[in-house]
ROZANU-222236 format. One record per residue (C-alpha): residue in one letter; x, y, z. Coordinates in steps of 0.05 Angstrom, whole numbers, plus 32768, in hexadecimal, padded with zeros to 4 digits. Each point is the difference from the previous one (the first is absolute). Layout:
N
AXYZ
...
//
This chain:
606
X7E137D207B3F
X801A7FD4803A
X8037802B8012
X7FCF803E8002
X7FCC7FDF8023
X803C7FEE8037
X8013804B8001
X7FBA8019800A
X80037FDA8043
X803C7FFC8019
X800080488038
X7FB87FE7800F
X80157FBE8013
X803C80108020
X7FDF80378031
X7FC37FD38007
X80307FCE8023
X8023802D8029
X7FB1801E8017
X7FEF7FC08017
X804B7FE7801A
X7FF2804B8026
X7FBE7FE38013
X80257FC98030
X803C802E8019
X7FDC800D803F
X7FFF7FB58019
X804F800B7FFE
X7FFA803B8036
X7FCE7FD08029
X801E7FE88040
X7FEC7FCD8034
X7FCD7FBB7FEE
X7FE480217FC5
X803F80157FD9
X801D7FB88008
X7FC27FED7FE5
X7FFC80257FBF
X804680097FF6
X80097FC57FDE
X7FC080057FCB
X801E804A7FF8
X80447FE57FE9
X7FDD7FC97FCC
X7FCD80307FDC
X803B802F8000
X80347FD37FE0
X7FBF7FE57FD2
X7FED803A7FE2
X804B80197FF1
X80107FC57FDF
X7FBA80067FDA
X8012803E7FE9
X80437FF17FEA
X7FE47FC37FD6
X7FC480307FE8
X802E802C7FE1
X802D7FD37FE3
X7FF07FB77FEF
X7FAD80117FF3
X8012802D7FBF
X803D7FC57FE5
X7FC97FCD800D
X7FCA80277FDA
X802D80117FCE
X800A7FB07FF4
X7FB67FE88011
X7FD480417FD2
X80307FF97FC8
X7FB97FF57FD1
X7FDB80398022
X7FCB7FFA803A
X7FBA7FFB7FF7
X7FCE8019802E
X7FCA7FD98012
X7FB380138010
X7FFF7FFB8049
X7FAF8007800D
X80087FFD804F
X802C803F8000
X7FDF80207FC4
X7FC87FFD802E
X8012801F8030
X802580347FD0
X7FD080167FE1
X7FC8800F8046
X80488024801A
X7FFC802D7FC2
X7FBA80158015
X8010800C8048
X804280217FE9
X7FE280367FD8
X7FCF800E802F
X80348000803C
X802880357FD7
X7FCA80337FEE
X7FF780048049
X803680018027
X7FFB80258038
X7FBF7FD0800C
X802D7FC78002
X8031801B8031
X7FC680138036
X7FEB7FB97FFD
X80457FE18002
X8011802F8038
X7FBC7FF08021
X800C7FB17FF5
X804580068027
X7FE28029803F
X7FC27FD48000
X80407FC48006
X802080298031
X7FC57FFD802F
X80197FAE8004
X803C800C8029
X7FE2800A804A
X7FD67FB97FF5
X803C7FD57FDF
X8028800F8045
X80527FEE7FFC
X80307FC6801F
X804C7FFB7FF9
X80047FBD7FD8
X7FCD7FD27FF5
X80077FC28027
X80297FC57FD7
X7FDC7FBF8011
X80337FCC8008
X7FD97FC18005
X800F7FF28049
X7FF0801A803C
X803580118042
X7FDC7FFB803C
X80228023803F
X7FE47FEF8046
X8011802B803B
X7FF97FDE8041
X800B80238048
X80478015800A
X80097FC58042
X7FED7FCC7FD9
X80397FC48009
X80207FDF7FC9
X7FE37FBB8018
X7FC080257FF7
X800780207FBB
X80207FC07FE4
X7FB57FE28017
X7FDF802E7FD3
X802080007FBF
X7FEF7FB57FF0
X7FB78017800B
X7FFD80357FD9
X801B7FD77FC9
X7FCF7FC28006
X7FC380328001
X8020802B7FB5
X80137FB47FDE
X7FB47FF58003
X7FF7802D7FC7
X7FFF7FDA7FBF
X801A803F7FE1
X803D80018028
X803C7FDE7FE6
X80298001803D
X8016802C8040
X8037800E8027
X800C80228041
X803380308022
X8009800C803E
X80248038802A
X803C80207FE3
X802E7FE77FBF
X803E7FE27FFE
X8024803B7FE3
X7FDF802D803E
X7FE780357FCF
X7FB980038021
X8005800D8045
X7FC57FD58015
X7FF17FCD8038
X7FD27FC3800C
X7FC0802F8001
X800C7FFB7FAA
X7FE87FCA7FCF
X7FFF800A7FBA
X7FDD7FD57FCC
X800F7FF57FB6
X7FBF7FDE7FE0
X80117FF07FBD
X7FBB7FFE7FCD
X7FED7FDF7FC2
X7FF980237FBA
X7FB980268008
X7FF07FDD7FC1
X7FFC7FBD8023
X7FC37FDD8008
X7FFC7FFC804A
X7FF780547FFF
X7FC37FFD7FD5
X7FD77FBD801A
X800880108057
X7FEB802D8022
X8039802D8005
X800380277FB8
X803A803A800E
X803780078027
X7FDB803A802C
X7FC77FC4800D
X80477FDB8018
X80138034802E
X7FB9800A8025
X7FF57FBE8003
X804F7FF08020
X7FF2803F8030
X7FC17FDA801A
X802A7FC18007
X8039801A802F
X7FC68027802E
X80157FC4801F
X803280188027
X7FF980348030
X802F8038800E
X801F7FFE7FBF
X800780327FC7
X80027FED7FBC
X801080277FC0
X7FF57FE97FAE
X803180197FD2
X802F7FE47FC9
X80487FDD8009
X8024803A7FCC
X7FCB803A801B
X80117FEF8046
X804E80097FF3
X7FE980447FDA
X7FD58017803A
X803B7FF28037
X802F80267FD4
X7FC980407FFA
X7FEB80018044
X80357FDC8029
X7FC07FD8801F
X7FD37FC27FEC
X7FD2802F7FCE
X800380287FBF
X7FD980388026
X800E801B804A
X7FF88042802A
X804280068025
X80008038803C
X804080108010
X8018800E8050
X80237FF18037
X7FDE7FE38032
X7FDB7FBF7FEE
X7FC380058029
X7FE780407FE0
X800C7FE87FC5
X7FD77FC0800C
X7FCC801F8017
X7FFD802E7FCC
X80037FC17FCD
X7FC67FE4801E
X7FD880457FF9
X801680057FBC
X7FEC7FB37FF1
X7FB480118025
X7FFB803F7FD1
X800D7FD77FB6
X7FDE7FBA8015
X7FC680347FF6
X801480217FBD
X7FE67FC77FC8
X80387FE17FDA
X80337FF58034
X80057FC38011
X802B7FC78022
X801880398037
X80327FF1802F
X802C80238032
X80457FE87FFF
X80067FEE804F
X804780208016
X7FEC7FF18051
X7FDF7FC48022
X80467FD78008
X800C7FE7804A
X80368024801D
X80217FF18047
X80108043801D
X803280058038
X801080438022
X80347FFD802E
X7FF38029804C
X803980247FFF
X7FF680128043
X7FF77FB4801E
X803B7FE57FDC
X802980368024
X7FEF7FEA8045
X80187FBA7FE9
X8041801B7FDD
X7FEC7FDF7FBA
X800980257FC1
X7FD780037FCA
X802E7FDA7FD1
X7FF87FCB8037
X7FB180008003
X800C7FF87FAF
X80377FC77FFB
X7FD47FD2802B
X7FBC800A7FC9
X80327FFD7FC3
X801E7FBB801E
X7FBD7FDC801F
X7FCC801F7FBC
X802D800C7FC2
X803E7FCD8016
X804A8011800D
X80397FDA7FDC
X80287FDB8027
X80337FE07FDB
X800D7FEA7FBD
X7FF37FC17FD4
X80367FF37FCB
X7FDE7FD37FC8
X80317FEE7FC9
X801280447FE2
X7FBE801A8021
X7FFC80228044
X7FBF801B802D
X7FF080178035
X7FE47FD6803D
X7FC58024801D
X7FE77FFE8046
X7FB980158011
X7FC67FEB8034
X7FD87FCD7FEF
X7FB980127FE6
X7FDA7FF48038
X80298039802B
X7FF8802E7FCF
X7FB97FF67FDF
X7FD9803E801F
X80118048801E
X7FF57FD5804E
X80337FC87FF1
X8034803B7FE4
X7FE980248034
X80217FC38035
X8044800B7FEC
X8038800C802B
X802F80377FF6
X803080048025
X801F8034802B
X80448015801D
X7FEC7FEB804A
X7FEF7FB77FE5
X7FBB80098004
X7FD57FDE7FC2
X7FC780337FF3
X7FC07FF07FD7
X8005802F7FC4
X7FB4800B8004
X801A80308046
X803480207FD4
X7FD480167FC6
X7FC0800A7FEE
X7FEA7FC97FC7
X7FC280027FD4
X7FEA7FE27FBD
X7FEB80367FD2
X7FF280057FAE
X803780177FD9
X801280097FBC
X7FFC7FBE7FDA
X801F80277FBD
X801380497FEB
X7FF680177FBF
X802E803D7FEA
X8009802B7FC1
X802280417FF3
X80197FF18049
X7FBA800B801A
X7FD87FCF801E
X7FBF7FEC7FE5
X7FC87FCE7FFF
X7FD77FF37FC8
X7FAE7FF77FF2
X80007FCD7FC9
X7FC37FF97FD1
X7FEB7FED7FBD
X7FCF801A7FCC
X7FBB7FDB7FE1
X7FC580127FE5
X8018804B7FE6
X8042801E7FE1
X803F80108027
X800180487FF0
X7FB480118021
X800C7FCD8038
X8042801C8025
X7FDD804A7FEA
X7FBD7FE9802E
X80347FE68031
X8029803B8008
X7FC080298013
X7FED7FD88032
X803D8006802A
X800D804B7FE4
X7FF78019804D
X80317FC78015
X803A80137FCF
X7FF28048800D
X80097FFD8052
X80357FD17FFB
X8037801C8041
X803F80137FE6
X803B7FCC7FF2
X7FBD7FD37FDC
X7FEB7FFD7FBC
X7FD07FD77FD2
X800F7FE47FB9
X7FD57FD47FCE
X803F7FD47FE3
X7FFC7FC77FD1
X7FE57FFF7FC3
X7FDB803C8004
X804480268012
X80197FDF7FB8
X7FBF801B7FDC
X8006803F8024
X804C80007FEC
X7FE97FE77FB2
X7FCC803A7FFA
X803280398018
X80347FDA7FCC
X7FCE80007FC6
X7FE68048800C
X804780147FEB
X800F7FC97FCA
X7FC180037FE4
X800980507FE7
X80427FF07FF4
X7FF17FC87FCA
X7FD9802D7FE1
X803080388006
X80327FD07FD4
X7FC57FE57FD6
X7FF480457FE8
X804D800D7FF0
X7FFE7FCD7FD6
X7FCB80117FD2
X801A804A8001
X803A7FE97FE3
X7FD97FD37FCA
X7FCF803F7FEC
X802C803C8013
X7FCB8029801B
X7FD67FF48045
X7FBF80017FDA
X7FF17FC37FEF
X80207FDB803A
X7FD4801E802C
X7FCA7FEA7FD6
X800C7FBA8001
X800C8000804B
X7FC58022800D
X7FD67FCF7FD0
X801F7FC68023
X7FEF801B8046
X7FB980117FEA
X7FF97FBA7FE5
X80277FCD802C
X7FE980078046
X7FB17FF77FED
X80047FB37FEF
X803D7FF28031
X7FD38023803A
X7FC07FE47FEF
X80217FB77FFA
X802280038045
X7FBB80128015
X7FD87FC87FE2
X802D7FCA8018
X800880168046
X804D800C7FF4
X801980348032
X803B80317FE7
X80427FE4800E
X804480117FE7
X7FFA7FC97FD3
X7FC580227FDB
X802580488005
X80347FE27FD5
X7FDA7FE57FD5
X7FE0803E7FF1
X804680217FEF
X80067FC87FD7
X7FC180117FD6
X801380427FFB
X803B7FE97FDB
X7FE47FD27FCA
X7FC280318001
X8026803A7FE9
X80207FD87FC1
X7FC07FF27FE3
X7FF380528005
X804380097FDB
X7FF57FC97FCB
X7FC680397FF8
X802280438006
X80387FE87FD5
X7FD87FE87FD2
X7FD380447FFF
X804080297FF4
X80177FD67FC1
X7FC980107FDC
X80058044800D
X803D80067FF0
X80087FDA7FC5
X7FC27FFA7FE3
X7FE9804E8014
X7FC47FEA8020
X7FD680368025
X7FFB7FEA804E
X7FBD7FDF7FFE
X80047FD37FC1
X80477FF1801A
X7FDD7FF08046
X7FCA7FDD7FDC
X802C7FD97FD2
X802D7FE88032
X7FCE7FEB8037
X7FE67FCA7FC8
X803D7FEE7FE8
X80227FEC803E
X7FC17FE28021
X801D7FBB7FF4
X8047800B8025
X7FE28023803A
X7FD27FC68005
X80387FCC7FF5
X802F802A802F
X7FD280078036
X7FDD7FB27FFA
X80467FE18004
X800A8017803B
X7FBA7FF38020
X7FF97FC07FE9
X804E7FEE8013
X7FED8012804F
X7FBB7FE98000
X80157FB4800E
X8018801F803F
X7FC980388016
X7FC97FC27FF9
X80347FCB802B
X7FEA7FE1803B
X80417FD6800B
X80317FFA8032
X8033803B7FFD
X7FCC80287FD5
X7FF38033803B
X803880337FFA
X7FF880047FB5
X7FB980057FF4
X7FF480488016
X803980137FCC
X7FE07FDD7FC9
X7FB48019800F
X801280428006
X802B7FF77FBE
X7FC97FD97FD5
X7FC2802C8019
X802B80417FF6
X80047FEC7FB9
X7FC27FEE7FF5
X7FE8803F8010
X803F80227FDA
X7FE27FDF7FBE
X7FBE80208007
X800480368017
X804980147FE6
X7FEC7FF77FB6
X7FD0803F8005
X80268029803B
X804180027FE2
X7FF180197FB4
X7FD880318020
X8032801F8026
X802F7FFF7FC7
X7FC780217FDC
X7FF280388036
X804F8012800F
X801E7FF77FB6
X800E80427FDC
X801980137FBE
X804E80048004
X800C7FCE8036
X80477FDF8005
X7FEE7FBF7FE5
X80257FC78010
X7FF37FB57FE7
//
């Protein structure tokens, strides 16, 4: 009996596996944040469910064989009879009528379909780490003397907190010279206790958003100074995305600099009006003092100087000439010579130098060239070898997706009259869920392409694979849509995956059917409707316990709140509501499509 019972279900388990490994196959063709993500949850359930299989098939029956040596006996089980028995009823009823039941099945998944515009989309959801990275942008000339000021004060003002645990400050560029930054940067790690704690729940401060508005109110204190909230891991992220200080930037590309500043500040004007976009700020590429010297060609002439001349004498009296060297054990430098500061503090004192000329005459440099101060580039950004400068914002108060689409209407006319050498991009994290969506419009197909190989090859015919994939289409999406809905979860990749991922364990509860269907027409010679019937009842309980495993296994983590819960949940709701929905409407959609595309002399497969 055991060894039968193992042979009526070994195909159906084995393909049932490779349906739902098939499920997670497109997280392996996933590149960028998202695919390092998932990668690693892909390659445990995986290397899980072979080695389930393997045990399934091999030490289940030896154990049963040692453990039901007396027999089994059933027990009354007045929950699921329950429920059995008001199935039965809706069952037959669902059966004498079933093109009734598909036009409300196909009505309940375009009624679900009318979800999408209002659930909106993001890339990722955002991973609260716990802490917060504070960067503060002061102006460009600000002195090191200065900046070092600052920082202490910044620091006194966050330790006053109770719910920070400590803080600590950089300023201006690393040690390893990765960033190139200057004085102008200070960047803030404020470490924060559990949100558990006490002191979150009894002060006035509840969240970590309350934190934030609260800190941005604090450091109004200081004038002229621009800071930015994010995360000490997000900020790394966004820098790697963008290249800037944000997760989310418009970058016009060019070649001159003060076109494309000006358009920066027309594009920053146009979005501080769109709602969502938030935290906007122009990353300033001009404003740096610059000491410009042209040399008069024409009065150095009369004076027999050459321009290498007129040069020599800045490069020694500003920047310093070596002179000789300094020999220091094995060490040696240079010794450089240079004016001291008070000659060489404004464009007037440089102006006073003497240059010499061939004659012996010492002429003032300001009557050799014309000097000026002037603002220059404090920092070019480049990419692609283009130039570019970069609008960064963030996102509140509405989804990604709707936000950047209001945004790139307002500055439609800008983009579309841009002159020619210039162009506009929205980079960041929406370039990565842009990137995602184009990546999962092909996967997507394509993992049901392979899913429905795979049952071909388990029921020889494409009739009843199509069937199960259509039931599992009809059926999944309703509760998966109408849960991202009701707890304000937008669309991310993380959610797209997980609805691949319900497809998978969806269709093996449809096969545990089919298969099922097709025994007892084949070996019992049941007509398709008592077959249909028969089966439906009898494998109510390992749908159920097939489908409630896995609900109940990932609703622990659609229901956390935790730290490090963010990425995940979105997977697990769309997993846990997709089967909820599966169960109740699946046990009626599926035996009635058996029922409607069944015919007499079917290739039947178990």
């Amino acid at each position: 009996m055991i060894q039968k019972a193992a042979k009526d279900v070994d195909r159906p388990i084995f393909y049932s596996v490779a349906v739902i490994i098939a499920g997670y196959l497109p997280i392996y063709a996933l590149t960028g944040p998202s695919g390092k993500l998932f990668k690693p949850m892909a390659d445990t359930v995986a290397i899980a469910l072979v080695g389930a299989m393997i045990l399934t098939l091999t030490l289940v029956p030896v154990l049963c064989a040692m453990w039901f040596k007396g027999g089994v006996h059933e027990k009354e089980n007045k929950p699921f009879e329950w429920v059995r028995a008001r199935y039965m009823v809706w069952l037959d009823w669902s059966l004498g009528r079933p093109w009734t039941i598909m036009v409300l099945a196909v009505a309940v998944f375009a009624a679900s379909l009318l979800l999408i515009p209002f659930i909106g989309g993001e890339f990722m959801p955002h991973l609260d780490e716990g802490a917060l990275w504070i960067r503060a942008t002061m102006p460009y000339t600000v002195s090191f003397e200065t900046s070092s000021r600052f920082s202490p004060q910044v620091r006194d003002i966050l330790m006053k907190y109770p719910m920070v645990t400590d803080v600590g400050s950089e300023l201006g560029r690393p040690d390893d010279g990765t960033d190139p930054t200057g004085f102008y940067n200070d960047e803030f790690y404020v470490g924060l206790k559990p949100y558990s704690d006490a002191v979150w729940k009894t002060g006035a401060i509840h969240n970590k958003a309350e934190l934030t508005a609260d800190i941005q109110r604090q450091l109004e204190v200081f004038p002229g100074v621009v800071f930015n909230f994010t995360q000490p891991a997000e900020d790394a992220v966004d820098e790697a995305l963008t290249g800037l200080k944000s997760a989310l930037a418009v970058k016009i590309y060019g070649p001159d600099l003060s076109m494309l500043q000006n358009m920066a500040q027309v594009v920053k004007q146009r979005l501080s009006q769109v709602p969502g976009f938030t935290e906007l700020t122009v990353v300033r590429q001009l404003g740096q003092p610059t000491l410009t010297i042209d040399v008069d060609r024409g009065k150095i002439a009369r004076y027999g100087v050459n321009v290498a001349d007129v040069e020599a004498i800045v490069q020694a009296a500003v920047g310093g000439q070596a002179a000789t060297q300094v020999v220091q054990g094995e060490k040696l430098f240079d010794l450089v010579v240079r004016m001291k500061p008070e000659f060489r503090e404004s464009a007037q004192q440089i102006g006073n130098l003497l240059v010499g000329t061939p004659a012996g005459q010492q002429i003032p440099l300001s009557a050799l060239a014309d000097i000026r101060e002037s603002g220059g580039a404090a920092l070019i950004y480049r990419e692609n070898n283009s130039r570019y400068i970069g609008v960064q914002y963030s996102v509140e108060g509405r989804d990604l997706a709707s936000a950047v689409n209001a945004g790139q209407q307002a500055i439609a006319d800008i983009q579309k009259s841009l002159p020619t050498g210039y162009r506009m991009t929205w980079g960041g994290e929406y370039d990565e869920l842009v990137a995602a969506k184009q990546q999962l419009f092909v996967i997507g197909p394509l993992a049901l392409l392979i899913i429905s190989m795979i049952l071909f090859a388990l029921y020889d015919n494409f009739k009843f694979p199509i069937i199960v994939l259509l039931g599992v289409l009809l059926t999944d999406p309703v509760g998966a849509l109408l849960a991202l809905k009701l707890t304000h979860t937008p669309f991310s990749a993380s959610s797209a995956l997980g609805m691949l991922a319900l497809i998978g364990v969806s269709v093996e509860t449809a096969v545990i059917l089919v298969s099922y269907i097709n025994k007892l027409r084949l070996e019992r010679n049941m007509d398709i409707q008592a077959a249909t019937r028969e089966a439906s009842l009898l494998r109510l309980r390992p749908i159920m316990m097939t489908a409630l495993v896995a609900c109940l296994g990932l609703l622990p983590a659609a229901l956390s709140t935790g730290i490090g819960s963010d990425t995940q949940k979105p997977f697990a709701i769309v997993i846990v509501a997709g089967l909820v929905s599966r169960l109740f409407l699946g046990f009626f959609v599926n035996p009635v499509l058996y029922q409607i595309v069944a015919r007499e002399g079917d290739v039947l497969k178990v």
